[in-house]
C-alpha positions in Angstrom: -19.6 -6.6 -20.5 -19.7 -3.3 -20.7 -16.4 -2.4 -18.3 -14.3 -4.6 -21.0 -15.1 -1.6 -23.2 -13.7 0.8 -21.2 -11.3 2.1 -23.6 -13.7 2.5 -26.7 -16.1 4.4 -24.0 -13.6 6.9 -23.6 -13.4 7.6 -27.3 -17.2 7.6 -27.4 -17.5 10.3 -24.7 -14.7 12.4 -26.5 -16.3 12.1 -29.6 -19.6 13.7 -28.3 -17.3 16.5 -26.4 -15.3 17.3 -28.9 -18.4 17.7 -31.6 -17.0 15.3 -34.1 -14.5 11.8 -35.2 -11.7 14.2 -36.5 -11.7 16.3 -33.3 -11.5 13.6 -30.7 -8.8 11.8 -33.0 -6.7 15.3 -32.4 -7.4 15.5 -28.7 -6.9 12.1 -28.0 -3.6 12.0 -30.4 -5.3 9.0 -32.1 -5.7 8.4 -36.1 -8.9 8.9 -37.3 -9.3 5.5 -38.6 -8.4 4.4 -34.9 -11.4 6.8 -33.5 -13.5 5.3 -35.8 -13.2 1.7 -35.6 -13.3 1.9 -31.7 -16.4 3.6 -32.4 -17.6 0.6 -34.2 -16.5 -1.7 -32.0 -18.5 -0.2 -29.0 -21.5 -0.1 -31.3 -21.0 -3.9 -32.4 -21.2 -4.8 -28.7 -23.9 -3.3 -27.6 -26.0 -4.1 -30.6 -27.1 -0.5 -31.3 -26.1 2.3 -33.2 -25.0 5.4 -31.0 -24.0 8.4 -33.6 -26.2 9.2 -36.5 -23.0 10.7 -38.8 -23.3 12.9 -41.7 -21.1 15.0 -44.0 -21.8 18.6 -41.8 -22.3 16.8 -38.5 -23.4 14.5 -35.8 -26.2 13.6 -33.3 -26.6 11.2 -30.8 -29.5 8.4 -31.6 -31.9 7.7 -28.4 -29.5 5.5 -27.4 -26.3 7.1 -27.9 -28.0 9.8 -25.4 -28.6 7.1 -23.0 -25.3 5.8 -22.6 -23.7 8.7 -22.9 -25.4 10.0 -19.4 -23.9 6.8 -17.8 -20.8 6.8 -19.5 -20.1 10.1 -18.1 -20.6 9.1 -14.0 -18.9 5.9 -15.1 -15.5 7.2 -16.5 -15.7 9.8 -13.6 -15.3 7.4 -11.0 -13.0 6.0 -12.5 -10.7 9.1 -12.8 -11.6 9.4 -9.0 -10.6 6.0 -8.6 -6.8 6.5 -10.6 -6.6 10.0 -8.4 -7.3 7.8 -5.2 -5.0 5.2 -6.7 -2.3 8.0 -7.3 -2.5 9.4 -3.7 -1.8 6.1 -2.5 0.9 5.3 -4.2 3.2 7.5 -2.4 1.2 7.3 0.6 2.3 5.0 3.6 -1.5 4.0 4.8 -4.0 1.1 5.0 -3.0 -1.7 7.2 0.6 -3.6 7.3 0.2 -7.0 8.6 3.2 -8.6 9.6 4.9 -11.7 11.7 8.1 -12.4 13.7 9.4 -14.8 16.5 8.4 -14.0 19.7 11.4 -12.9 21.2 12.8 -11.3 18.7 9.4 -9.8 18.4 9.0 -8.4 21.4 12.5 -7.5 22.1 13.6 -5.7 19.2 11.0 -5.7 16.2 7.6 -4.0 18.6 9.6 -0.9 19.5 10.6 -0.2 15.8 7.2 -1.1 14.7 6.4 1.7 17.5 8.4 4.2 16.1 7.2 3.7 12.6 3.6 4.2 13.2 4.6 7.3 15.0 5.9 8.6 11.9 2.8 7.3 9.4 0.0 8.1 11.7 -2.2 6.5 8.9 -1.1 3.6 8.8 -2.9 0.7 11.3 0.1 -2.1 12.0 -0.9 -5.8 12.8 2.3 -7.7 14.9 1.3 -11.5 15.3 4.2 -12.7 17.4 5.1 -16.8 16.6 7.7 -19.3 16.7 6.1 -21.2 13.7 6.3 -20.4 10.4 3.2 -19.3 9.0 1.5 -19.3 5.2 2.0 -15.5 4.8 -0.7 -15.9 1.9 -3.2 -17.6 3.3 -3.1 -15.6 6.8 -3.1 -12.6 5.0 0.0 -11.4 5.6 2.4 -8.7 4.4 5.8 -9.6 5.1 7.3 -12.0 7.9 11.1 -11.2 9.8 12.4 -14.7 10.0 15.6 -16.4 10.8 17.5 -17.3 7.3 16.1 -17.1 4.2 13.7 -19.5 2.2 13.9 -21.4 -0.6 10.2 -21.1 -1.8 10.3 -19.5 -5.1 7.0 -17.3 -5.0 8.1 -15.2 -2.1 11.0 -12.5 -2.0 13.7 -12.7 1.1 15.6 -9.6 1.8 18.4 -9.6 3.8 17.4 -6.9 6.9 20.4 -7.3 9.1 23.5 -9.8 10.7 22.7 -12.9 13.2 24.3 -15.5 14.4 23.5 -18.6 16.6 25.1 -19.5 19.6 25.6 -22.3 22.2 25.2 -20.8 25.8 24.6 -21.2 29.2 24.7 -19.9 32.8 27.9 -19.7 34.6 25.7 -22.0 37.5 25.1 -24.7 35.3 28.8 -24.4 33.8 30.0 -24.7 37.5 28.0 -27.6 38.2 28.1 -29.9 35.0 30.9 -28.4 33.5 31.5 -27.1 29.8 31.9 -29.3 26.7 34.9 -29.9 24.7 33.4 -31.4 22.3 29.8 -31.1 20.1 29.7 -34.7 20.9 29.4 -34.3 24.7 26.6 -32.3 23.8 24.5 -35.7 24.2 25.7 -35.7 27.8 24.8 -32.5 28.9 21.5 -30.8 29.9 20.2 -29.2 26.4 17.6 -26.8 25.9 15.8 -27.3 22.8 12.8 -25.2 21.0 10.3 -26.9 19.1 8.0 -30.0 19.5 10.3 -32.5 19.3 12.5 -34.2 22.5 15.6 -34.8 20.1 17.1 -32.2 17.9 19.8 -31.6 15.1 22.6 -29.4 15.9 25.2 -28.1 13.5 28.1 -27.1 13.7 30.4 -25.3 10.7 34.0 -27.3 9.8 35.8 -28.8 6.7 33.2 -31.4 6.8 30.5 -30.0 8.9 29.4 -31.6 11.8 25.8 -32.5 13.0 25.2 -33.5 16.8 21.8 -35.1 17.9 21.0 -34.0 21.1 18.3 -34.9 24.0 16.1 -32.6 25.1 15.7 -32.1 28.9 13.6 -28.9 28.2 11.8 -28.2 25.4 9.5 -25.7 24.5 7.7 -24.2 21.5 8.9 -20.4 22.8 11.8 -18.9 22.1 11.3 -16.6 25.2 10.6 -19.5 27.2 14.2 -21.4 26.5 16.1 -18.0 27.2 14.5 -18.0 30.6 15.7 -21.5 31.4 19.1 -21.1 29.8 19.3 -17.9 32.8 17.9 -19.6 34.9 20.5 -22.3 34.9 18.9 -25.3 33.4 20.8 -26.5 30.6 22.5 -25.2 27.2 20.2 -23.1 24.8 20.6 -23.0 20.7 19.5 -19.1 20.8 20.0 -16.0 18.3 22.9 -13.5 19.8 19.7 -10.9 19.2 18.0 -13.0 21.6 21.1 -13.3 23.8 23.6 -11.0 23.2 23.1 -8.6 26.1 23.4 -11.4 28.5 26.4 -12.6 27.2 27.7 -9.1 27.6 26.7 -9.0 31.1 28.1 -12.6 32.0 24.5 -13.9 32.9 25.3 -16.1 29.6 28.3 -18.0 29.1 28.8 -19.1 25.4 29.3 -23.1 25.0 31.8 -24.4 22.7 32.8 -21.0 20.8 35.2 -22.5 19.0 33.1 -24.6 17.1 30.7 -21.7 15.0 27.3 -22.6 14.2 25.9 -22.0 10.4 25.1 -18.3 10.7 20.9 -17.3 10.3 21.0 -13.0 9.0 17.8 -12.0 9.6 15.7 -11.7 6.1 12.0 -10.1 5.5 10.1 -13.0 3.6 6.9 -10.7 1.3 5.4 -12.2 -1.5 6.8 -11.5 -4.8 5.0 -8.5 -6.6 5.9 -6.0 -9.0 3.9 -3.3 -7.4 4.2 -4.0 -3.5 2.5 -1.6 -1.4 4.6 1.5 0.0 3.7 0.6 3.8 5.5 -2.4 2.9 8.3 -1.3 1.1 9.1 1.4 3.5 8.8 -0.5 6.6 11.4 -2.9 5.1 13.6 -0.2 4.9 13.2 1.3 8.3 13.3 -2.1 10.1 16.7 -2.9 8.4 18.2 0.6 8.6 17.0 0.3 12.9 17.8 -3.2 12.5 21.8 -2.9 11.5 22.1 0.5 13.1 21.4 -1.8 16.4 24.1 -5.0 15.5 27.5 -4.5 17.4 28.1 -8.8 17.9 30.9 -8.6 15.5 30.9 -12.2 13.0 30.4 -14.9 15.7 
């Protein structure tokens, strides 16, 4: 194919420039022996000969002239093509498409994305807002903000900002059921749980750690949804202090069993690895942490 001799066509098209082998090998900074065996190797795949050589000068055979005319529009576009390439580069543009929790996502990651767009008009930003954890590659995704990191070796996690989880509830269902002493009165108590199944894994941090398997008396496949029940009085809710942390501030939330800290979750962006990743999605990761720990004032749990 002729695009896999892209690099002997450019020496072609300098040779007829420049007038001659010896000329093109000075503007090119190439040896002539270089000049002319890409020459021949350009010849040798298209079958024909191209430059009729003598001692005092050269001419272009019928065909030479030929390809010449669309070797010239050819390596034009691609200069335009590296330009375009080149612009880019630096240029924060195109469309970022990108997925979080839902809380989270609404809360706190939409108004950042807000801001950013503000400040790269060009750029068109795609927020799909889930609890599961989707195949970045085959939705077609950029980057994901996720909970803890992952241990899949073909994607990148960067650490964006602190999190921790807590146990809490509100002071009405406290006052009627009472608070655990224990993580193992957990299985007595009204628990909140996010996902699809009606019995979870909790666990707690220790010398040994310690794992409590819990009933669901709620359970939902939204974050949002299992905050609301938690205010609302219903039972005790596993949530993110992003999720919570203002209502624990305010006394709507009561935490459950502080003394007994829960593995911590900092919140990481998940991108595919890459050596050259896009600038939209380099430099959003670098707003959204920047907004992202400018934001954190839970101290360490």
């Amino acid at each position: 194919m002729l695009i896999d001799e892209l690099p002997n066509l450019w020496v072609f098209a300098k040779v007829v420039s420049a007038g001659s082998l010896s000329a093109a090998s000075r503007e090119l900074g190439l040896s002539l022996s270089v000049v002319s065996k890409r020459l021949a190797q350009l010849e040798a795949s298209l079958g024909v000969r191209l430059l009729q050589r003598t001692t005092r000068r050269q001419t272009l055979t019928e065909e030479g002239a030929l390809l010449h005319a669309q070797a010239e529009r050819i390596l034009a576009e691609v200069e335009q093509a590296e330009a375009l390439m080149s612009r880019r580069r630096g240029a924060v543009s195109g469309l970022l498409r990108l997925t979080a929790p839902n809380e989270l996502g609404r809360r706190r990651i939409a108004p950042i994305v807000a801001d950013f767009q503000r400040k790269h008009r060009q750029l068109t930003v795609q927020l799909e807002l889930t609890d599961t954890v989707v195949d970045l590659l085959g939705g077609g995704f950029d980057l994901a903000v996720r909970y803890g990191s992952l241990a899949d070796s073909s994607m990148v996690a960067r650490e964006l900002a602190p999190n921790y989880r807590v146990l809490c509830a509100a002071p009405a269902y406290l006052a009627r059921h009472g608070a655990p002493a224990h993580p193992g009165e957990l299985a007595r108590h009204r628990c909140i749980l996010i996902g699809d199944q009606p019995r979870a894994e909790w666990r707690f941090e220790g010398e040994r750690g310690l794992v409590v398997r819990v009933p669901g008396a709620l359970v939902t496949n939204d974050g949002e949804a299992a905050h609301a029940w938690a205010l609302e009085g219903a039972g005790i809710a596993l949530k993110s202090v992003w999720d919570v942390g203002d209502d624990l501030d305010a006394g709507r939330l009561r935490r459950v069993l502080p003394a007994w800290p829960i593995p911590a979750a900092p919140l990481h962006a998940i991108y595919p690895h890459g050596r050259h990743l896009a600038p939209r999605v380099r430099v959003f990761v670098d707003y959204l942490g920047k907004r992202l720990r400018e934001a954190w004032r839970w101290g360490e749990g």
